[in-house]
C-alpha positions as CSV (number, residue, x, y, z in Angstrom):
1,X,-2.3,5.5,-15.5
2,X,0.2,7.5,-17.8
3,X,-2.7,7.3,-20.7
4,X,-5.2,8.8,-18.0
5,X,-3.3,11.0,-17.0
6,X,-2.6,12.0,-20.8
7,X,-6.2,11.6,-22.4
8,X,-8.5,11.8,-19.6
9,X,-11.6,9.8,-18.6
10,X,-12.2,8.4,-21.6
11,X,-10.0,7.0,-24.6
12,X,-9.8,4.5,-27.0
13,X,-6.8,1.6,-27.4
14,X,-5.8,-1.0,-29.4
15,X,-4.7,-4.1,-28.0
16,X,-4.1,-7.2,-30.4
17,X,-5.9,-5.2,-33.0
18,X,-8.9,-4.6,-31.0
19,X,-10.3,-1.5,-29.7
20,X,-11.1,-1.0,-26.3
21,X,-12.7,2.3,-24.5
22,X,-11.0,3.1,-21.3
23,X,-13.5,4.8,-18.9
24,X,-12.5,6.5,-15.7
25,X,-15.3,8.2,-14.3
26,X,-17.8,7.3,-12.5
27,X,-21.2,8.3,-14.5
28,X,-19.6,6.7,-17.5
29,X,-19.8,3.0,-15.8
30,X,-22.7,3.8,-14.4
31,X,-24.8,1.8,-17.1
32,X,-21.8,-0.8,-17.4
33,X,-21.9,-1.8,-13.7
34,X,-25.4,-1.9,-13.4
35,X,-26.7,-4.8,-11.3
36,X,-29.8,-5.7,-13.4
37,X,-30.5,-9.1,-14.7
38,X,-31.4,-6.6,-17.8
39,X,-28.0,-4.8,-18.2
40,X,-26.6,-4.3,-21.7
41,X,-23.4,-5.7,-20.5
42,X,-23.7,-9.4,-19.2
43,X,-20.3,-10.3,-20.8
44,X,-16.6,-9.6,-19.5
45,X,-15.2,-10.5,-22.7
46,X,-15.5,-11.2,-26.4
47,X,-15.7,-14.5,-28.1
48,X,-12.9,-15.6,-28.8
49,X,-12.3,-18.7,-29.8
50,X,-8.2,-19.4,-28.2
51,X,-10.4,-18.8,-24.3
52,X,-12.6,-21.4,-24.8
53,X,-9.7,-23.8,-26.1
54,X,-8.1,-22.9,-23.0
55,X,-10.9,-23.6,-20.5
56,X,-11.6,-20.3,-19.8
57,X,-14.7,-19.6,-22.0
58,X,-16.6,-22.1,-19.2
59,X,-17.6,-21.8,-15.7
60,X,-18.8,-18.6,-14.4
61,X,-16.0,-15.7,-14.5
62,X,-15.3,-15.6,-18.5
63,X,-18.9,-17.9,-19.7
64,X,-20.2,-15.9,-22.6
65,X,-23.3,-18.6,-22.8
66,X,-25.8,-16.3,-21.0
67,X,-27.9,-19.7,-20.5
68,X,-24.5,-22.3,-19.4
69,X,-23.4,-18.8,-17.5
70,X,-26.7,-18.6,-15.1
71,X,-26.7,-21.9,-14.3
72,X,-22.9,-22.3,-13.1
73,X,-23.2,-19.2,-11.6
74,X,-26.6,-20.3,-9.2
75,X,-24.8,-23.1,-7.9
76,X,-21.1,-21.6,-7.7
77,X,-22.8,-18.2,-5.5
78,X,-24.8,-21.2,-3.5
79,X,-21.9,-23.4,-2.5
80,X,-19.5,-20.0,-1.6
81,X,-22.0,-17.9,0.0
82,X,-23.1,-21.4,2.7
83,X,-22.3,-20.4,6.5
84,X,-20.9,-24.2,6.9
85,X,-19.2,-23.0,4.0
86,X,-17.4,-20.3,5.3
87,X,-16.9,-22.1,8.9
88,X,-15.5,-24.6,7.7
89,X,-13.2,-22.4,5.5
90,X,-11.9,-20.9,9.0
91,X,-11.2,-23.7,10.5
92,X,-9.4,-24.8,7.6
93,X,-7.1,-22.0,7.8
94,X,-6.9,-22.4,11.5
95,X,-5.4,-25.9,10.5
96,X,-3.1,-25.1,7.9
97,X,-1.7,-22.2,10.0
98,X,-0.4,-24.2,12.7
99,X,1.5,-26.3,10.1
100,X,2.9,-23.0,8.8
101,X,4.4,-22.3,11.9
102,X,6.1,-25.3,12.7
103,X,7.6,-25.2,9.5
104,X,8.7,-21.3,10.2
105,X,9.8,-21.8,13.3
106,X,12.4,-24.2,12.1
107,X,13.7,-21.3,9.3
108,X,16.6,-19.2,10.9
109,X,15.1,-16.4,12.1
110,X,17.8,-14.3,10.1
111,X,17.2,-16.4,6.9
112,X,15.3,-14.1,4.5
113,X,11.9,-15.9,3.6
114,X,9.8,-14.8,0.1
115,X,6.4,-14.0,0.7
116,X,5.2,-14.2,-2.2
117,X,5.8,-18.1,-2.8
118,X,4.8,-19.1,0.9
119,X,1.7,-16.9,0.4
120,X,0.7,-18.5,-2.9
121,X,1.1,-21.9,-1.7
122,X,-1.3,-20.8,1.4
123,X,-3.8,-19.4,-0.7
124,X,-3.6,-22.3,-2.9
125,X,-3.9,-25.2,-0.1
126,X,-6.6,-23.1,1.1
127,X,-9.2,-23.0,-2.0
128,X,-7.6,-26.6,-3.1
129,X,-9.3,-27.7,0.3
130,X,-12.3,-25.6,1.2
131,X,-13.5,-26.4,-2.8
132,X,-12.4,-30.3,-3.0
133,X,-12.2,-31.9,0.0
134,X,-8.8,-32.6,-0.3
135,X,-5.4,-31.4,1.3
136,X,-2.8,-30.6,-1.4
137,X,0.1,-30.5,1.0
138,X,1.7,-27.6,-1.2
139,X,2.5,-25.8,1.8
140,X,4.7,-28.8,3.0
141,X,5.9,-29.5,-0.2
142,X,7.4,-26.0,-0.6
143,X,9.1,-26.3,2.5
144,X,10.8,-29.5,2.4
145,X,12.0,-28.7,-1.2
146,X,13.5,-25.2,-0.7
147,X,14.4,-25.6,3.2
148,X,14.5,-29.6,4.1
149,X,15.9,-30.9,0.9
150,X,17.9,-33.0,3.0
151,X,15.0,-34.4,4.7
152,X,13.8,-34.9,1.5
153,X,16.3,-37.2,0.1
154,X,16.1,-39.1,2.5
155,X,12.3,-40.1,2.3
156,X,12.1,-43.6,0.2
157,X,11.0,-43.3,-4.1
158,X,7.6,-43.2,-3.6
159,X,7.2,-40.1,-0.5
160,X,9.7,-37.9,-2.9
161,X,7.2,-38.7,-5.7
162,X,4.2,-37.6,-3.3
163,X,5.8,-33.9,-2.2
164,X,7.1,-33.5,-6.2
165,X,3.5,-34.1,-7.2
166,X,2.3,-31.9,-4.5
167,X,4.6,-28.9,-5.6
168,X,4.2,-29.8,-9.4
169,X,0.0,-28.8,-8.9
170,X,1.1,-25.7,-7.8
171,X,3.6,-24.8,-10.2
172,X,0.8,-26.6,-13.3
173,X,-1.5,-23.9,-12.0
174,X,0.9,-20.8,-12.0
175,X,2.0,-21.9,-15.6
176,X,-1.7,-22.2,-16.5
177,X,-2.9,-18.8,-15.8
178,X,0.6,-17.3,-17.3
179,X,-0.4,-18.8,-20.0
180,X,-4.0,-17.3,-21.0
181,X,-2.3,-14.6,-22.3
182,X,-1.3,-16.5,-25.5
183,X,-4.9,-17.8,-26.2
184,X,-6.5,-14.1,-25.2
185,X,-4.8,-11.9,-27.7
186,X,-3.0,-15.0,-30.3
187,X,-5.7,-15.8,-32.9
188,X,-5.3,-19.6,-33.8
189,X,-3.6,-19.4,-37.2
190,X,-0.6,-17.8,-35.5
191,X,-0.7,-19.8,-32.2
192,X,-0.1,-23.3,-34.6
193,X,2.2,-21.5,-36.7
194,X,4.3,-19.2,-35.9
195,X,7.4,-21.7,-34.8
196,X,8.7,-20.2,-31.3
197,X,5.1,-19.5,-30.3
198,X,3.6,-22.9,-31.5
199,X,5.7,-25.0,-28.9
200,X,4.6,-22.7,-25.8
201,X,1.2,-23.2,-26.8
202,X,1.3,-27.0,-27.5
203,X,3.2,-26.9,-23.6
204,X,0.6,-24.9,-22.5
205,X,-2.3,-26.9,-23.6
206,X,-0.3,-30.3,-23.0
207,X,-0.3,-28.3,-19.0
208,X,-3.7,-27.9,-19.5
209,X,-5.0,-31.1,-20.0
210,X,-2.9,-32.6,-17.3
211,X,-4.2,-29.8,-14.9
212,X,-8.6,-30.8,-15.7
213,X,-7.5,-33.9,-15.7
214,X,-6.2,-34.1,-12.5
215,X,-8.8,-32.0,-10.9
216,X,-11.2,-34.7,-12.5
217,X,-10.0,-37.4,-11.3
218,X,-11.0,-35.6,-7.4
219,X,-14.7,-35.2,-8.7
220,X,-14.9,-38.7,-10.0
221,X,-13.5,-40.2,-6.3
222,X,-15.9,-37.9,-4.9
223,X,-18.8,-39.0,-6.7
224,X,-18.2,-42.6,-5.8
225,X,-17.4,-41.6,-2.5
226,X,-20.6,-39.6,-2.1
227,X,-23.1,-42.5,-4.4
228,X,-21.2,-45.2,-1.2
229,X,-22.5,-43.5,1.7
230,X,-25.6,-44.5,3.7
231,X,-28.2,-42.3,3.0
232,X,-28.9,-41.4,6.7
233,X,-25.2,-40.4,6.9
234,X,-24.6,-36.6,6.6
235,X,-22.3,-35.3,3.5
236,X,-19.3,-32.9,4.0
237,X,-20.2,-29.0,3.4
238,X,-17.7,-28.2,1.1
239,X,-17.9,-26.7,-2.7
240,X,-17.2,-29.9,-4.4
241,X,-19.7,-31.7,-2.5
242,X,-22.4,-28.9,-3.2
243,X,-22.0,-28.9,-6.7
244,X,-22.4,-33.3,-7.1
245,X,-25.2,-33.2,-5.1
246,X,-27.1,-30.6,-6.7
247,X,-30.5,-31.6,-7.5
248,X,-30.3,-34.8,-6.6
249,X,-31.6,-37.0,-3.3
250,X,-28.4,-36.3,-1.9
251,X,-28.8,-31.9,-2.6
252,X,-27.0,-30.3,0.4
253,X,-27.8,-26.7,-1.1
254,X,-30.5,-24.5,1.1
255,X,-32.0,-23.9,-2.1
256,X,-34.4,-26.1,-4.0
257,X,-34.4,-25.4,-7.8
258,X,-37.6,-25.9,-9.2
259,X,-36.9,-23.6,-12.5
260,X,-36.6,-25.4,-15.8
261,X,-33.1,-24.5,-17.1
262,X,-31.3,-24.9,-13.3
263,X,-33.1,-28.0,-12.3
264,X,-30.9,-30.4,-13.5
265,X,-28.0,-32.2,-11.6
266,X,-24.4,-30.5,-12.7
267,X,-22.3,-32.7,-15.2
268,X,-18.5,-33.6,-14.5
269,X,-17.7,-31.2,-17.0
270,X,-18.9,-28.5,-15.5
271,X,-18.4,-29.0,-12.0
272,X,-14.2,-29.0,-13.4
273,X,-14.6,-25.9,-15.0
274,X,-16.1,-24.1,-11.8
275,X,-13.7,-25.9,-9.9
276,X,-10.9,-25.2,-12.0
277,X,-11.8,-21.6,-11.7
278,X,-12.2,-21.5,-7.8
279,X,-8.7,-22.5,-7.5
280,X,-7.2,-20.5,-10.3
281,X,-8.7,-17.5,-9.2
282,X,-8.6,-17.7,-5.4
283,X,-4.7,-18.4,-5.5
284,X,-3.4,-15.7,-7.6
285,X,-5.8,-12.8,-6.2
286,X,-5.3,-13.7,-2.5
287,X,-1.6,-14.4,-2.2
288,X,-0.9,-11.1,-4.1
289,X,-3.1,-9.3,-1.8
290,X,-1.6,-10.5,1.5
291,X,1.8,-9.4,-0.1
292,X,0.7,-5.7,-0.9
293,X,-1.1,-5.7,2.3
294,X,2.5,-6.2,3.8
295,X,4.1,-4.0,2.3
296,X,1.7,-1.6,2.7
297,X,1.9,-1.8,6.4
298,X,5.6,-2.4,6.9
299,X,5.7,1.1,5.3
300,X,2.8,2.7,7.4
301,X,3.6,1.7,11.1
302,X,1.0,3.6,12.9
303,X,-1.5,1.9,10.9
304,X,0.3,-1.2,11.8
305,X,-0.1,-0.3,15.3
306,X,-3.8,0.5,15.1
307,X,-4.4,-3.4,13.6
308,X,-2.7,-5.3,16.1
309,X,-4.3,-2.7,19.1
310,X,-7.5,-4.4,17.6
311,X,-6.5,-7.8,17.5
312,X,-5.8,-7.5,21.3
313,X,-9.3,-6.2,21.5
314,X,-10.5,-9.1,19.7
315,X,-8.4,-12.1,20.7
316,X,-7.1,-11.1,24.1
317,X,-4.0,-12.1,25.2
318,X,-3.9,-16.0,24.3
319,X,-1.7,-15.8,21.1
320,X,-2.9,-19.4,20.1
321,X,-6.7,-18.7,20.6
322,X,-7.6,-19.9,17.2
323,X,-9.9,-17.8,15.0
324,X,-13.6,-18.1,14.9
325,X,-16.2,-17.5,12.4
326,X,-17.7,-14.3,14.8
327,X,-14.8,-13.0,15.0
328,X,-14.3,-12.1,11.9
329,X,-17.3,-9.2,11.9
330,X,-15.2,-7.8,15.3
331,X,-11.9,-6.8,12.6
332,X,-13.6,-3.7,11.0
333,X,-10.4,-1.9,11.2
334,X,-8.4,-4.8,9.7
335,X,-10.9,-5.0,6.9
336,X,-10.5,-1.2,6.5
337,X,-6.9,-2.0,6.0
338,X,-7.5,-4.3,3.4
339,X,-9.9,-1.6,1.6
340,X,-7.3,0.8,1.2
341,X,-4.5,-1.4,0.6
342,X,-6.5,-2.4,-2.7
343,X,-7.5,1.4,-3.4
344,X,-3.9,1.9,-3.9
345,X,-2.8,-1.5,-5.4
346,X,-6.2,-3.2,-7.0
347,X,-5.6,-6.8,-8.0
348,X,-7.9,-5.8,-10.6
349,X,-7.3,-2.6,-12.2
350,X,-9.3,-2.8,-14.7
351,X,-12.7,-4.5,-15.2
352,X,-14.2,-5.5,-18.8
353,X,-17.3,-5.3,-20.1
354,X,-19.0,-6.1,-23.9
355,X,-22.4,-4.5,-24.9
356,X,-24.9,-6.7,-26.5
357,X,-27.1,-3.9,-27.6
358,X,-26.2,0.0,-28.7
359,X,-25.6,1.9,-26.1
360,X,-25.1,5.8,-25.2
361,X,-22.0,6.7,-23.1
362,X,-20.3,9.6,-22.7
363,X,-22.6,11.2,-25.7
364,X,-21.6,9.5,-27.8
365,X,-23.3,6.1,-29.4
366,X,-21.6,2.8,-28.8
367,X,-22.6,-0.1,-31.7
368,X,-23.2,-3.6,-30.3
369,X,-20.1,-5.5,-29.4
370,X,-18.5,-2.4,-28.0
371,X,-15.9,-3.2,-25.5
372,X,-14.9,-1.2,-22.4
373,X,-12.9,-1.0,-19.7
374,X,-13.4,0.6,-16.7
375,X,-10.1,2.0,-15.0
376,X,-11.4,2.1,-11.3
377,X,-6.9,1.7,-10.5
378,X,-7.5,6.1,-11.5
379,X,-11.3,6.4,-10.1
380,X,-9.9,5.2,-6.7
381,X,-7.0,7.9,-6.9
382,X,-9.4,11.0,-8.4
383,X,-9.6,13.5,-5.9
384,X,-12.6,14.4,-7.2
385,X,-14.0,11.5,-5.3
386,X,-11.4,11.0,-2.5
387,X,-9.9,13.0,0.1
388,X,-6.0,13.4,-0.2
389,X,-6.2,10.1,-2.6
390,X,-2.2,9.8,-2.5
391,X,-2.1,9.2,1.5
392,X,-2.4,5.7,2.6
393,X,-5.2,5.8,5.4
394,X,-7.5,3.4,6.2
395,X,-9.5,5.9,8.4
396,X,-11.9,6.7,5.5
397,X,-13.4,3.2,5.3
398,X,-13.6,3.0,9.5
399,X,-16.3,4.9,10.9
400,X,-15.6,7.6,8.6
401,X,-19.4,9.1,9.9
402,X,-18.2,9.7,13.1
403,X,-15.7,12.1,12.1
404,X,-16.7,15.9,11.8
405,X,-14.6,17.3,9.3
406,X,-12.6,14.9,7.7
407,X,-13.0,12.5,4.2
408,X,-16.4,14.6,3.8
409,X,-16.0,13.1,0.0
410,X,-15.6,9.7,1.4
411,X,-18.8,10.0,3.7
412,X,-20.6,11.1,0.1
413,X,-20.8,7.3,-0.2
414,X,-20.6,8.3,-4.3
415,X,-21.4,5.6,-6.6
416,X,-19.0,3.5,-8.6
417,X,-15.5,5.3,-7.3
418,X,-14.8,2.0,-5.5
419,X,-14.6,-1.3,-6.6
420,X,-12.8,-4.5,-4.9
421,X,-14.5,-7.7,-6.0
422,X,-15.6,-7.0,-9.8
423,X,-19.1,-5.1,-9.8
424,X,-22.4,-5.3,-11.9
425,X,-23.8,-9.1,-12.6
426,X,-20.5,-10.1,-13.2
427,X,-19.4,-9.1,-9.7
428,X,-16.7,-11.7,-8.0
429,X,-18.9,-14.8,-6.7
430,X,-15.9,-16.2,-4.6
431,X,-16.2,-12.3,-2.7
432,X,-17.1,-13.3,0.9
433,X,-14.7,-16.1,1.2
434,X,-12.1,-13.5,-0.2
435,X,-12.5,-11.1,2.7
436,X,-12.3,-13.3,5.3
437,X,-9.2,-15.5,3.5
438,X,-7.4,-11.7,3.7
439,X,-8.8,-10.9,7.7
440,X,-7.7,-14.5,8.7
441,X,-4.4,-14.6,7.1
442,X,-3.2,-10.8,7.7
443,X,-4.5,-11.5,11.5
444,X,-1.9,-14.6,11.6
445,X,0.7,-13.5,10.9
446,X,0.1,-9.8,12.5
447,X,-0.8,-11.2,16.1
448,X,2.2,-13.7,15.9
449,X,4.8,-12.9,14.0
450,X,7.1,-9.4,13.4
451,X,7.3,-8.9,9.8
452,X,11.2,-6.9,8.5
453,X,11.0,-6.1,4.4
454,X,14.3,-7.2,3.3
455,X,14.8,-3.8,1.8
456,X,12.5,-1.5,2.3
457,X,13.0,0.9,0.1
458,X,12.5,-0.9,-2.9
459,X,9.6,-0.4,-4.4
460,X,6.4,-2.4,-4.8
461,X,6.8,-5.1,-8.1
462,X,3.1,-4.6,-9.6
C-alpha cells in the first residue's frame, strides 16, 4: 500500500530480479481478469523451474501446462461444485464441531485460547475429510498435546504415536507452504549451494516427499477400496472418490466427458497433486479468514449484534439445532460480514497474472511474458469506487438497493473493484465450499460461544 500510495495505479518492481507491474485500477485489469477461454492471461505465474520441483507447478492453481491445466481443472471444479458435495461438507462440520466443543468446554473458561492454531487445525480436518474420506483427528491431536498432555502420557506407545502423527500432518503441511517461498524466488544454483540455504531446502523437499507420499498412500487404499466394492453398491460423494472414478464404470461425476483430451481416467499422480492442493489451500486461506473475521467483529459490536439477531432468525432458539445445507442461503447478512471483512483484510492481496501474447495496458505496449499484479488490497479501499472505504460496514454488500441515499458507488455494481476468490479463468475453484466453510464456522462459534480478544487493542498481525 505505501508504493500505491507513492506511485499510483500503476508501477513497476523488482522482486528476485524480476519485474512485475502493479496495477490498481480497475480498467487496467480489465483485459487481465477477463473470463474468456481466449484471454491473453491464462497463467498466474512464470515458469520456473524451483515450483515445479516443489509440487506446485501441477494441479490446477499454479499448472502452466494450458493442456494438464484444463483437464485438472474439469474434474477439480466437478468434484467441488457437487450438491452431495457441499452437503456432505456441512455435515461434516456439523460433526467436527461437536467435538470442538467438548474439548472447549473442558478449557478454563479464563485460560486464554489461540485462534489461530485451533482454527487452522479446523480448517485443516475439514478439507482433509470432505477431499479424502478420511478424518485426520488434528483437532484432537492439538488438544490433547497442548491441554491433556497428561492424558496423553498416559495412552500406551502405539495411541501417542497415532495423535503425534496426527499433529505432525498438520505441522508437514504448514512447513510445506512456508516453504514455497525458497523455490519461488531461489533459482536452483543458489538453492544447492549456497550452505545455510541448501539444508532448508534439502528439509524442505525431504518434508515434501514425506507429505505426497502420505497423501498417496490414502488414494492408493482408496482405489482398492473403491475396485472391492460390489458394483450395485453406491460410492461415497466426496472429492477423492470423484476424481478415481472419473471416467470409468464406476464415474460418480454428473458429467460425462466425451472430449478427447478429458476423457481419460485421472492418474495417481495427478489426483495427489489436486489433492495436495485442496488441502494446502483450503487450510491456510480459511483459518486466517475466520481469525480476521473475529477480530473484525470483536472490534465492531453493533455489527456483531446484527449477525447473531440473524442467526436467531435463522436457527431459532435451539442452540444445538445443527446447520443445514438451506440454511446457508438464509445468512445474507453473515455472508455480508465476511465480504467486508476481506475488503479490509484480503487473504489475497494481490493476484498474478503472465501474458502469453503482447498486450496494450495503460497505453502503453506490454511484450509477451509480461507479468502483472493486480493490487485489488488498494482497489477495494479507493474511494473512487467505495463509499467511506475506511469504515468497516457490511451494509454495502446487504441489500445495499434498498437504501435511498447511501453506498450510491456501491449500488454502481462497477467492475473489477472487488475481488474475493481470485477472478478471470484462474478464478478460485474451491470458492463455493469456501463461503460456506466461513458462514458455518463464524455461525458456530457466534450462536454459542462469547468471544473476549485477549487485548484488544493490539493490532491485527497481517
Amino acid at each position: 500500500m505505501l508504493l500505491y500510495k507513492k506511485y499510483g495505479d500503476m508501477f513497476e518492481v523488482y522482486y528476485a530480479g524480476d519485474r512485475k507491474i502493479v496495477l490498481s485500477r480497475p480498467d487496467l485489469i480489465e483485459n487481465i481478469n477477463s473470463t474468456s477461454t481466449k484471454t491473453k492471461y491464462p497463467h498466474r505465474f512464470e515458469d520456473t523451474e524451483g515450483l515445479v520441483e516443489y509440487g506446485i507447478g501441477a494441479g490446477v492453481g499454479n499448472n502452466n501446462d494450458l493442456n494438464s491445466w484444463r483437464f485438472n481443472r474439469q474434474f477439480f471444479t466437478q468434484a467441488m461444485f457437487s450438491s452431495k458435495f457441499e452437503i456432505l461438507s456441512v455435515e461434516c462440520i456439523n460433526e467436527l464441531w461437536k467435538e470442538i466443543e467438548s474439548y472447549w468446554n473442558e478449557v478454563n473458561e479464563n485460560k486464554e485460547i489461540d485462534l489461530v492454531e485451533w482454527m487452522h487445525r479446523v480448517t485443516h480436518e475439514i478439507i482433509f475429510k470432505t477431499t479424502t474420506g478420511v478424518k485426520p483427528n488434528a483437532v484432537a491431536a492439538y488438544y490433547y498435546t497442548v491441554f491433556a498432555p497428561e492424558k496423553l502420557k498416559s495412552l500406551n506407545k502405539n495411541e501417542q504415536e497415532k495423535w503425534k502423527y496426527y499433529e505432525g500432518l498438520v505441522q508437514s503441511i504448514h512447513t510445506y507452504m512456508n516453504g514455497v517461498g525458497y523455490f519461488f524466488v531461489l533459482n536452483k544454483f543458489i538453492r544447492e549451494n549456497v550452505p545455510f540455504i541448501r539444508g532448508k531446502v534439502k528439509t524442505l523437499l525431504k518434508n515434501k516427499e514425506n507429505l505426497f507420499n502420505r497423501v498417496g498412500k490414502i488414494v492408493k487404499e482408496r482405489r482398492i477400496e473403491i475396485e472391492n466394492t460390489p458394483l450395485d453398491q453406491p460410492l461415497r460423494h466426496d472429492f477423492l472418490t470423484a476424481h478415481i472414478t472419473t471416467n470409468t464404470p464406476r464415474d460418480i461425476n454428473i458429467i460425462n466427458h466425451n472430449e478427447k483430451n478429458i476423457s481419460r481416467p485421472m492418474t495417481d499422480s495427478e489426483i495427489i497433486d489436486n489433492i495436495v492442493e485442496a488441502i494446502t489451500a483450503g487450510t491456510e486461506s480459511a483459518a486466517n479468514m475466520v481469525c480476521f473475521i473475529v477480530y473484525y467483529l470483536e472490534h465492531n459490536p453493533e455489527a456483531k449484534k446484527r449477525l447473531r439477531q440473524e442467526f436467531d432468525q435463522v436457527f431459532g432458539n435451539d442452540l444445538t439445532r445443527p446447520i443445514t445445507y438451506k440454511d446457508l442461503d438464509e445468512l445474507n447478512y453473515c455472508e455480508a460480514v465476511i465480504k467486508e471483512v476481506n475488503r479490509h483484510r484480503p487473504i489475497a492481496f494481490i493476484i498474478g497474472r503472465v501474458s502469453n501474447e503482447s498486450d496494450n495496458i495503460g497505453g502503453y505496449e506490454w511484450p509477451k511474458g509480461s507479468v502483472f499484479h493486480m493490487h485489488f488490497a488498494s482497489i477495494m479501499k479507493n474511494k473512487n469506487y467505495w463509499t467511506d472505504p475506511e469504515k468497516f460496514n457490511p451494509d454495502r454488500f446487504y441489500k445495499v438497493e434498498e437504501s435511498e441515499d447511501k453506498y450510491l458507488l456501491e449500488k454502481k455494481k462497477m467492475k473489477n473493484t472487488y475481488e474475493m476468490f481470485g477472478g478471470g479463468v484462474r478464478m478460485c475453484p474451491g470458492r463455493k465450499l469456501a463461503m460456506l466453510e466461513l458462514k458455518c464456522l463464524i455461525t458456530l462459534i457466534y450462536r454459542n460461544w462469547d468471544i473476549d480478544l485477549a487485548d484488544i487493542n493490539a493490532p491485527l498481525n497481517y
